[in-house]
C-alpha positions as CSV (number, residue, x, y, z in Angstrom):
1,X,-23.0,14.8,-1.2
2,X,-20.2,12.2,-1.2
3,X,-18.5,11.1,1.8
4,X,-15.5,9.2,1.2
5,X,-13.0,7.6,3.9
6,X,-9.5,6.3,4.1
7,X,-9.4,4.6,7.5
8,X,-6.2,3.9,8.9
9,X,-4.9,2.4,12.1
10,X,-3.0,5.9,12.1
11,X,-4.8,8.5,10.2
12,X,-8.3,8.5,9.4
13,X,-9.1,11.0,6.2
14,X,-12.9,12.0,5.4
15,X,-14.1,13.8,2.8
16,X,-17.5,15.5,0.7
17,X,-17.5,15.3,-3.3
18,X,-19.7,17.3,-4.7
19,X,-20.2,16.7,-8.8
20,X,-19.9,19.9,-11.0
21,X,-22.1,21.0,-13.7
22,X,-19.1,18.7,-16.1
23,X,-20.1,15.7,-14.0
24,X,-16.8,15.9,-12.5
25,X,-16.3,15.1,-8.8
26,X,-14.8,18.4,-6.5
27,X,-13.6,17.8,-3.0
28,X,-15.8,20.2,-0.7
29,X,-14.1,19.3,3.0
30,X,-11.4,17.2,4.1
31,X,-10.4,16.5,7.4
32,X,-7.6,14.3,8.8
33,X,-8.0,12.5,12.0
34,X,-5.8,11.0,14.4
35,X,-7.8,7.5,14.7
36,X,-6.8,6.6,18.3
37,X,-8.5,9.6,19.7
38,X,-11.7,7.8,19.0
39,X,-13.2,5.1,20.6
40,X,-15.4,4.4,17.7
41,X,-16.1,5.4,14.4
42,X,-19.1,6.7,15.0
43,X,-17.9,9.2,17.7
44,X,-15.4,10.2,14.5
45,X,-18.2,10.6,11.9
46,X,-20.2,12.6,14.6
47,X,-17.3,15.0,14.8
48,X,-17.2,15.3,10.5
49,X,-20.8,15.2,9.5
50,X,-22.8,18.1,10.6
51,X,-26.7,17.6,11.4
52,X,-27.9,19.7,8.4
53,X,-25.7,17.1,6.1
54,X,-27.2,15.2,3.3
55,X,-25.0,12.2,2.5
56,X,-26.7,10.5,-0.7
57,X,-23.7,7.8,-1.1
58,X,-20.7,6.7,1.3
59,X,-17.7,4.2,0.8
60,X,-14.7,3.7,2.7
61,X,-11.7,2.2,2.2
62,X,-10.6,-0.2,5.6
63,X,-7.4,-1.2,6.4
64,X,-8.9,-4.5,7.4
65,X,-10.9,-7.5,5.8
66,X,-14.1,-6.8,4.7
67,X,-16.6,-9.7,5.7
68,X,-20.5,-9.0,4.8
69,X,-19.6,-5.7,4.5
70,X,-18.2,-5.9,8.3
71,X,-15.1,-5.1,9.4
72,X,-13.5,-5.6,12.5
73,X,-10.2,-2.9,11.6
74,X,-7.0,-4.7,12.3
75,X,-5.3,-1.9,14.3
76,X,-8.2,-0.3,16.0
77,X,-10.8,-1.8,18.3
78,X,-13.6,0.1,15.9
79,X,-16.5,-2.4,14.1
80,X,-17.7,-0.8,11.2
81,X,-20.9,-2.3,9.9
82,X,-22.5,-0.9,6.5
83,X,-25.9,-1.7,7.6
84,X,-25.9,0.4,10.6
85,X,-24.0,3.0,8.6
86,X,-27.3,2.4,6.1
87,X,-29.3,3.9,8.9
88,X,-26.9,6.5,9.5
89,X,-27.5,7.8,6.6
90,X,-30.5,7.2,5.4
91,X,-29.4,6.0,2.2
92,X,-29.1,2.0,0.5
93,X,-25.6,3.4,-1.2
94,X,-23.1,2.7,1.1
95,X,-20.0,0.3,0.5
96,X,-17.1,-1.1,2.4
97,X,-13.8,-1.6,0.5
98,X,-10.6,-2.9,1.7
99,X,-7.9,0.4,1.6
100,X,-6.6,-1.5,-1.5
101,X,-9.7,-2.6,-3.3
102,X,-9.9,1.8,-2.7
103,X,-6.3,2.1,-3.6
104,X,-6.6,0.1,-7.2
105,X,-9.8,2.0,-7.9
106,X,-7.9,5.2,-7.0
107,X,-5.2,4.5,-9.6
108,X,-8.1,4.0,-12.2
109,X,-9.3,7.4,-11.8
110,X,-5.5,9.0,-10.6
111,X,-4.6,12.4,-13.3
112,X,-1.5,11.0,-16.0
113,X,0.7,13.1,-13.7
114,X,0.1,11.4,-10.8
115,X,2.1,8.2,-12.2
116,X,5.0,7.6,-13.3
117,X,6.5,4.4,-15.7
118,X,9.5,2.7,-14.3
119,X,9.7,0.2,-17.2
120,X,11.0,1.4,-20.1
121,X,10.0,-1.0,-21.7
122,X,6.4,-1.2,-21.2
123,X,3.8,-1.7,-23.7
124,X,0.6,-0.6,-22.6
125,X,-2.5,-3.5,-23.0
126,X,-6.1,-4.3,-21.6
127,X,-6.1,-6.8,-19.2
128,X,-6.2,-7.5,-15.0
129,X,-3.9,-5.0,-12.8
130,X,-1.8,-6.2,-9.8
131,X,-1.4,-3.6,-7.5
132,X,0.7,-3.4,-4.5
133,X,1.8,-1.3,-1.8
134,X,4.2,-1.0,0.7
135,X,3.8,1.5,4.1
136,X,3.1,0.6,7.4
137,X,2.6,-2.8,6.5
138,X,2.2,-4.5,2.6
139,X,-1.0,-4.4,1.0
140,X,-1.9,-6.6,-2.1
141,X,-5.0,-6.2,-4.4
142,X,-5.8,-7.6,-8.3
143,X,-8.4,-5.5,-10.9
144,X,-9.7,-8.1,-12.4
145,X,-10.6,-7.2,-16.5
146,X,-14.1,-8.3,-17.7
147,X,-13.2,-7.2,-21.2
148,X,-14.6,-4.0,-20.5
149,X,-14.2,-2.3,-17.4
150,X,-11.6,-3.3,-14.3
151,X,-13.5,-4.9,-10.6
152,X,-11.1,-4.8,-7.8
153,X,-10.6,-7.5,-5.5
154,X,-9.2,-7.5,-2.3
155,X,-6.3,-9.9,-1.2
156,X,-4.3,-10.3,1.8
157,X,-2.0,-11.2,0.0
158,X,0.6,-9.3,2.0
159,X,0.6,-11.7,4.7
160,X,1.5,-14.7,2.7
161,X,4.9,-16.4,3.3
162,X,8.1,-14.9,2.0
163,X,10.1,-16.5,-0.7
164,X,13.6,-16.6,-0.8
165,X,15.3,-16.5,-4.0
166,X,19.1,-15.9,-3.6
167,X,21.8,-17.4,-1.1
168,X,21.8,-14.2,1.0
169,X,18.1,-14.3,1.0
170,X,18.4,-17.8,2.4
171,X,20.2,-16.3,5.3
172,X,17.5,-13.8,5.8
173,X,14.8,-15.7,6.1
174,X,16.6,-18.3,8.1
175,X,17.3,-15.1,10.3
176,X,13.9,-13.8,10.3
177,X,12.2,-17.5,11.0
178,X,13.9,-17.1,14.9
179,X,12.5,-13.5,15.0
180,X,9.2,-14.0,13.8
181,X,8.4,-17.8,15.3
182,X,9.0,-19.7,12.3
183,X,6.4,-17.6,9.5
184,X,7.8,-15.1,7.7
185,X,5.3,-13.2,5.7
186,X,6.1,-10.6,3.0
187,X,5.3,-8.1,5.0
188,X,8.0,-8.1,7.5
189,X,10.4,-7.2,4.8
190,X,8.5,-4.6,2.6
191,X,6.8,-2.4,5.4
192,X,8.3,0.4,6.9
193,X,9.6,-1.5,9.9
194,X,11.3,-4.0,7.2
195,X,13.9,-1.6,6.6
196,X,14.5,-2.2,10.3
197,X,14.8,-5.4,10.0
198,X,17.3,-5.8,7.0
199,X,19.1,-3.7,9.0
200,X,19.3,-5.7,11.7
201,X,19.6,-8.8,9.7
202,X,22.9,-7.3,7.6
203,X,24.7,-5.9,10.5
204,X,24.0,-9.1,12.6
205,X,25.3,-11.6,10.1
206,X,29.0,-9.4,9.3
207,X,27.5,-7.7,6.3
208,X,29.6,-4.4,7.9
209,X,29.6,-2.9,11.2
210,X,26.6,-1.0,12.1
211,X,25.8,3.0,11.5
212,X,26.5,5.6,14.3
213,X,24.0,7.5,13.2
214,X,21.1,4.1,13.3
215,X,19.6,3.9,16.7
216,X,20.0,0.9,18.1
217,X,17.5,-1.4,17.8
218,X,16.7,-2.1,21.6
219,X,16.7,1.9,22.0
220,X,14.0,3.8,23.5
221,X,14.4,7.5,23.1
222,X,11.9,9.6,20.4
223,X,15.0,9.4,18.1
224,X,14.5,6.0,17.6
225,X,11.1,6.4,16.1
226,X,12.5,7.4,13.4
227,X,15.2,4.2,12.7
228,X,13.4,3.1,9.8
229,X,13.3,6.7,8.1
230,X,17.6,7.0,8.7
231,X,18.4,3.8,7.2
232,X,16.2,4.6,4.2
233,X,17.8,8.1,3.8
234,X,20.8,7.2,4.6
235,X,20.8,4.1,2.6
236,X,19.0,6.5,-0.3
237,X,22.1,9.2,-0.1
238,X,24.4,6.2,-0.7
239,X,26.3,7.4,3.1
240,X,26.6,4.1,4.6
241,X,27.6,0.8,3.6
242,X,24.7,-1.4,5.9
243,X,22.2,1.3,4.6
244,X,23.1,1.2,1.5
245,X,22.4,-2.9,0.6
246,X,19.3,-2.3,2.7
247,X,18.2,0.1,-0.1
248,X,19.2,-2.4,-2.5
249,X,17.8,-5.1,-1.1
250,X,14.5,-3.5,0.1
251,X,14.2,-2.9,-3.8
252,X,15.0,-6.6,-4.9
253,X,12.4,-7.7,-2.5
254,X,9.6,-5.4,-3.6
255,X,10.3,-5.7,-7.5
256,X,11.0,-9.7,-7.2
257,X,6.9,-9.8,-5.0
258,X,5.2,-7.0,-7.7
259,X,6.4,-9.5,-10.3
260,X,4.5,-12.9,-8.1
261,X,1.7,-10.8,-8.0
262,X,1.9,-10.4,-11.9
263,X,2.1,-13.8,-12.5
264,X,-0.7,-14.5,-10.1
265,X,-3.1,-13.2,-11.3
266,X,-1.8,-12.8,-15.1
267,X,-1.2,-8.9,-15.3
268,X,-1.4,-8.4,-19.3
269,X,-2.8,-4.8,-18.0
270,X,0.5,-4.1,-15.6
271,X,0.7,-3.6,-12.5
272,X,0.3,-0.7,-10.0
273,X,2.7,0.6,-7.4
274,X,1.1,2.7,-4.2
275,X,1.6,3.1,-0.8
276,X,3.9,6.1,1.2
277,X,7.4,4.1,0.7
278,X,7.1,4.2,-3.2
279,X,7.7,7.9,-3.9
280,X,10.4,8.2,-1.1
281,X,12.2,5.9,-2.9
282,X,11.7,6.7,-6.4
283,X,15.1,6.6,-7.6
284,X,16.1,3.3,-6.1
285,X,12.8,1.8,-7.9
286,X,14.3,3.6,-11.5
287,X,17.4,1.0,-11.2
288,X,18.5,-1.9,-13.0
289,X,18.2,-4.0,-10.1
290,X,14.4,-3.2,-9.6
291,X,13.3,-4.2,-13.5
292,X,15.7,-6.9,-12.7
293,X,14.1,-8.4,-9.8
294,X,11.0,-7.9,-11.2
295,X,11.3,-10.1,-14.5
296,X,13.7,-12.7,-13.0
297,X,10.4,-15.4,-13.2
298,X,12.7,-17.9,-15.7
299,X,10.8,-18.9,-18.4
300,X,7.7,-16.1,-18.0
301,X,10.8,-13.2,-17.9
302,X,9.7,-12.4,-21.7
303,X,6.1,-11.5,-20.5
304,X,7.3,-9.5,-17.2
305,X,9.6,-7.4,-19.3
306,X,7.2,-5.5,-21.2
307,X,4.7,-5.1,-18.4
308,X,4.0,-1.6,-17.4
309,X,4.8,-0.9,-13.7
310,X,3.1,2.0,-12.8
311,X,4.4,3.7,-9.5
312,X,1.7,6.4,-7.9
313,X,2.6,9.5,-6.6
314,X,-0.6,10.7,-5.0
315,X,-1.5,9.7,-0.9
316,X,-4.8,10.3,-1.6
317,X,-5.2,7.5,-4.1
318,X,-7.5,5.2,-1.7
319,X,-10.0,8.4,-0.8
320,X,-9.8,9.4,-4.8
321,X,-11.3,5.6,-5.5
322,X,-13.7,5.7,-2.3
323,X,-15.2,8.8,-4.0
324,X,-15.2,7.0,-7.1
325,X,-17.1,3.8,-6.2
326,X,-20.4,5.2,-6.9
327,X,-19.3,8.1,-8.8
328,X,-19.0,6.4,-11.6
């Protein structure tokens, strides 16, 4: 069997592949966990693998850095260590990816459906991937092209500083500089919480006076958990004035970073779109302003434009490329 792992701060999904008589890989058991119910991962695994369980090969995709195939997770207080998990097993095939080194593999191996073109005027070519994702917090990763198959490598990318490129982006990272003790990485704008935080930014500045229906952003209740998800709707549903720039300029910022992480690492193959904020906001990302954003690099805005920007549609995208590590 195949055990395969997306392992979140939040969520924690584990499941068993099982190849069929086409060699094609078929989920036997999946299981979600809430990770903060468990101490360590091992107390989760114990839960999930039962003792008459052969696991032959085992990879997990970490939100984390991955150092000698150790990782310390960044929101849980859980070690993960493939040399113990080696024992564990008792089996040599077991890897440690960062979630987006899963993520990028994911997308390799994702169905035709599972994807969907926003430029229209893509021309599909061999050559290294930039992927990205925005959720909980902004992932970065590259698939690097030998000239015959794609290797992903993990970035943290996500966490370098953010660029303004307009005047109103001047004010916002002027703004965010006093909230965020002077760096301002990418992340605090295109994360889930960024939404928050352009909120903040446009109704603090005289952009238009804030929502009724946006908690405030010292509030407390349960309702305010779920800030970030009104503005986005509401912002999506083109109801308020402050919700709706943050929509637009959400977008800006995410097209106008998926294009820096072209040019990094010279994209010829295009790049790929994950994460959970993506498919919520599909039809923002199939504006003007997104294609845009995205090829305003001055003199490299010929090569941008005929990238293909793929955006996935599937959550399971990091456990489909843990699956796939030694699959293929």
């Amino acid at each position: 069997m195949i055990l395969a792992g997306d392992i979140g701060g939040t969520k924690t999904v584990l499941a068993l592949y099982s190849k069929n008589e086409l060699g094609k890989l078929q989920c036997e058991l999946e299981q979600t966990f809430a990770s903060a119910d468990y101490p360590q991962f091992n107390d989760l695994l114990s839960v999930f693998i039962k003792p008459n369980m052969t696991i032959d090969s085992a990879c997990f995709g970490i939100a984390g850095p991955i150092v000698d195939q150790r990782c310390q997770t960044t929101n849980l207080p859980w070690i993960i260590d493939a040399q113990e998990l080696v024992q564990k097993f008792g089996t040599s095939k077991v890897k440690l990816l960062n979630d987006l080194e899963a993520m990028a593999i994911g997308m390799l191996n994702s169905c035709a459906e599972d994807l969907i073109e926003l430029n229209p005027h893509a021309k599909n070519k061999n050559g290294n991937i930039a992927v990205i994702a925005a959720g909980t917090g902004l992932g970065e990763a590259i698939l690097y092209w030998d000239g015959k198959q794609h290797h992903p490598i993990a970035t943290e990318g996500g966490h370098s500083d953010f660029a303004a490129q307009t005047k109103q982006q001047d004010l916002l990272l002027n703004y965010l500089r006093k909230r965020f003790n002077n760096h301002v990485s990418w992340e605090r704008v295109l994360s889930g919480n960024g939404f928050g935080y352009l909120y903040d930014f446009l109704v603090d500045t005289g952009f238009a006076p804030a929502c009724p229906a946006v908690p405030a952003k010292n509030e407390t209740s349960s309702y305010a958990g779920d800030r970030n998800a009104i503005i986005s709707r509401l912002g999506l549903k083109q109801e308020d004035p402050v919700c709706i720039e943050v929509m637009r300029l959400f977008v800006e910022l995410y097209a106008a970073e998926a294009g820096n992480l072209a040019l990094k690492c010279l994209a010829t193959g295009g790049v790929f779109i994950g994460g959970g904020i993506g498919p919520k906001i599909l039809p923002a990302l199939r504006s003007e302003n997104f294609i845009r954003a995205f090829t305003a690099k001055g003199r490299f805005e010929s090569l941008l434009s005929g990238l293909s920007i793929k955006l996935s549609l599937n959550p399971n995208t990091p456990l489909i490329g843990a699956a796939n590590y030694f699959a293929n």
